[in-house]
Wavefront OBJ file of the C-alpha trace (Angstrom):
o trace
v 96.045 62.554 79.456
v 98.408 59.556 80.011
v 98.133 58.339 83.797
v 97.306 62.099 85.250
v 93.463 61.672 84.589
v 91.572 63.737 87.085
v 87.804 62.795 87.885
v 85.299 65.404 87.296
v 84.590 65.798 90.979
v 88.837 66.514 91.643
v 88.294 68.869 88.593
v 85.604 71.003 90.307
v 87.440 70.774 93.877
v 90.225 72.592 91.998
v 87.309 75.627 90.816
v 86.357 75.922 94.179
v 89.812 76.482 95.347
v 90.908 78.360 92.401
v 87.769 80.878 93.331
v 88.156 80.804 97.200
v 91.912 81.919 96.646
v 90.665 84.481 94.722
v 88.186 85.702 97.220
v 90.603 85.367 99.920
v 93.223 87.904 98.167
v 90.212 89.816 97.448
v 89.016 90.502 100.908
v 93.181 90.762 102.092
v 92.745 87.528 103.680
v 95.451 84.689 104.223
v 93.718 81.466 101.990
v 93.627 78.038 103.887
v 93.914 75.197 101.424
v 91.372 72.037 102.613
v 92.987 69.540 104.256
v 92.869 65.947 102.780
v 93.761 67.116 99.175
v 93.847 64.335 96.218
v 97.480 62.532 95.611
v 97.085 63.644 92.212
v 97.309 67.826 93.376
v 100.967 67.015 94.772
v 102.250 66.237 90.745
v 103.995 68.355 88.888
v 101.504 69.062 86.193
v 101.104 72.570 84.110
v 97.818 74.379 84.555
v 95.989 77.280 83.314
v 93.122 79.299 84.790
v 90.997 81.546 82.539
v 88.293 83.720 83.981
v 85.276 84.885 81.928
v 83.093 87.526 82.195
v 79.797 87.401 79.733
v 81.617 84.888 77.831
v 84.757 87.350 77.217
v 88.290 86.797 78.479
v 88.899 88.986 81.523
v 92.581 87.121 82.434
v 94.333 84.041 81.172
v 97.809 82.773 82.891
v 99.518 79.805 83.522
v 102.166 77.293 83.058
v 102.438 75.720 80.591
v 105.465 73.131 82.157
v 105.012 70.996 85.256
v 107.568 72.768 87.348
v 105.377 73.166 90.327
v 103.075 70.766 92.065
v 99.669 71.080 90.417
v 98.331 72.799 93.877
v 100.724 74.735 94.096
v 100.465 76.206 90.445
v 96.891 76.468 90.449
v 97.473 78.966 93.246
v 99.750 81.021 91.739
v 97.967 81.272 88.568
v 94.487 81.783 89.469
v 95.659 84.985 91.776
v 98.230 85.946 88.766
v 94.927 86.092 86.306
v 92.680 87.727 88.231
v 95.283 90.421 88.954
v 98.218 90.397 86.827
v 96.955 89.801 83.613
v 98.881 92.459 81.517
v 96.198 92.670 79.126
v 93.233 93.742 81.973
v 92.625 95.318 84.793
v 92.746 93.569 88.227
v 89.427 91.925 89.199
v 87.346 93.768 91.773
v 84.845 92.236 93.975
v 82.057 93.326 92.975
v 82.597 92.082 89.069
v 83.910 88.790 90.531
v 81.047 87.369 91.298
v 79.741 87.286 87.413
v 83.413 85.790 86.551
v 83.219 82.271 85.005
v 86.467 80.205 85.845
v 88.194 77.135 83.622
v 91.011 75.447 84.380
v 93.126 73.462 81.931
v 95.346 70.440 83.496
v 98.424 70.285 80.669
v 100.198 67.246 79.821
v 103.611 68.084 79.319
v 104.661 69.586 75.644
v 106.369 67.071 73.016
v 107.992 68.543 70.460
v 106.296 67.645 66.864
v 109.090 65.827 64.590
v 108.797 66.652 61.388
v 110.850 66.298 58.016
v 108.786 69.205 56.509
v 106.483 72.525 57.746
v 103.411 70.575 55.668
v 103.697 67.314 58.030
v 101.800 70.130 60.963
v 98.736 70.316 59.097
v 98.435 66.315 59.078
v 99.711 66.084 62.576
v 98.020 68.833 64.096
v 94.061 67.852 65.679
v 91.835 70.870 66.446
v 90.635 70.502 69.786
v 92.981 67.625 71.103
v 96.284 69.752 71.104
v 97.512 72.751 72.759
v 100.554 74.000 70.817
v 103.721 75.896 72.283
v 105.872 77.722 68.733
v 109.718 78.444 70.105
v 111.550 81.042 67.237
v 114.448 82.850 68.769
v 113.771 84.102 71.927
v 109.982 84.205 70.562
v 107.215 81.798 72.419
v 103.510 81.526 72.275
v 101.384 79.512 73.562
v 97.795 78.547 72.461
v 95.305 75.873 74.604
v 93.749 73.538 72.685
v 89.913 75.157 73.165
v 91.293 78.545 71.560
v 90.804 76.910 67.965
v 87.563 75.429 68.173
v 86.292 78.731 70.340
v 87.534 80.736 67.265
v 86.396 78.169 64.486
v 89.816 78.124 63.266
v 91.102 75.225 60.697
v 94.864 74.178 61.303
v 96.738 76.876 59.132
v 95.301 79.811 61.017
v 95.704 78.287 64.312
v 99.417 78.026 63.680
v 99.150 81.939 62.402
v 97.556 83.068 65.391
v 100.208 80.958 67.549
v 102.678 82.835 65.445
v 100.953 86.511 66.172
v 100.337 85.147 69.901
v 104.486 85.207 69.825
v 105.547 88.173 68.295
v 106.356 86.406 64.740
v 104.976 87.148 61.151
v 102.319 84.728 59.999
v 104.413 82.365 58.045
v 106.848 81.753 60.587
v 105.587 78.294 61.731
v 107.220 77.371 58.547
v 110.492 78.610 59.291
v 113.199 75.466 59.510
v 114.298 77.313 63.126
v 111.023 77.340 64.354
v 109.944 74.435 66.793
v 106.376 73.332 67.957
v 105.392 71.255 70.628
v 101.332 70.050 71.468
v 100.114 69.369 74.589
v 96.722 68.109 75.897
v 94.877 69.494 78.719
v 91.906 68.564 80.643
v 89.314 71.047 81.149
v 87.188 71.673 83.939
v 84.470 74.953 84.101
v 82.293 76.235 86.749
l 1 2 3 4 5 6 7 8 9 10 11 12 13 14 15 16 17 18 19 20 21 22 23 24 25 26 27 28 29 30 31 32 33 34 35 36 37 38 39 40 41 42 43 44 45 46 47 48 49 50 51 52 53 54 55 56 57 58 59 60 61 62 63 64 65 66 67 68 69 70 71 72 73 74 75 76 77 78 79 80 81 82 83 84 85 86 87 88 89 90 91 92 93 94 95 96 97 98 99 100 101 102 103 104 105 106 107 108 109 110 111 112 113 114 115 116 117 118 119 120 121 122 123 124 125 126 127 128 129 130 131 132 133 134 135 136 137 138 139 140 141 142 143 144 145 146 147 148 149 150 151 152 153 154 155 156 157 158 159 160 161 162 163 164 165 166 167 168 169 170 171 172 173 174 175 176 177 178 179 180 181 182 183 184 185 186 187 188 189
């Protein structure tokens, strides 16, 4: 993840905020972030938090750009999926403490230069990138675990980034269509 490497022990420091936070707007309570935080919180980094429950997505948001510090998005987004997750309910207490939490640290997206739609199979790598498909005013985003969680090969990860978007199946190979990858570093409870 070029020079934003977190260590494992910064990586869990950011669960136990992520949760706490949660907790806190739980319970209707203002959240105190620790004092002393790592250098590496005040980037601007992209970041994802996904909560679990029995080993099935209960909420999933992020950003997937650096446009806040990495604190500062990792509080935003871990309160946005445990309650505004179009797609579920908002967590309740009680169910929150069987929630599993991962967050994914983003590098920031590159677009993938191509001269033809058949160069993304070769330049594509399961499990290393994250990929971002731009059409129109369609976007999607997959993270790079989504693949290997689903046992996908390259050609129906870029069909579910194209579903994930709002496009047909094929569109990845649309000429107007743009992808970029990103990498993330992953951190679970």
């Amino acid at each position: 993840m070029s020079n934003n490497i977190l260590t494992p022990e910064e990586g869990q420091l950011l669960l136990k905020i992520a949760r706490e936070n949660i907790v806190s707007y739980l319970k209707g309570e203002e959240y105190a972030l620790p004092n002393d935080l790592p250098k590496i919180f005040q980037e601007k980094l992209g970041v994802f938090v996904t909560l679990s429950l029995n080993s099935n997505l209960r909420g999933c948001i992020g950003y997937p750009e650096p446009y806040y510090s990495l604190i500062e998005g990792l509080l935003d987004v871990s309160i946005s999926a445990a309650f505004d997750d179009p797609r579920f309910n908002p967590v309740s207490l009680q169910e929150f403490d069987k929630i599993k939490l991962e967050l994914s640290v983003l590098t920031k997206p590159q677009l993938i230069e191509i001269q033809n739609y058949t160069d993304y199979i070769s330049l594509i790598e399961i499990g290393r990138d994250g990929l971002i498909i731009e059409n129109s005013y369609h976007r999607g985003l997959l993270l790079p675990q989504v693949p290997i969680e689903q046992k996908w090969d390259t050609v129906t990860y870029l069909e579910n980034l194209c579903y994930k978007a709002g496009l047909s199946s094929e569109s990845w190979k649309d000429e107007n269509t743009k992808l970029y990858a990103f990498q993330a570093q992953i951190f679970e409870e």
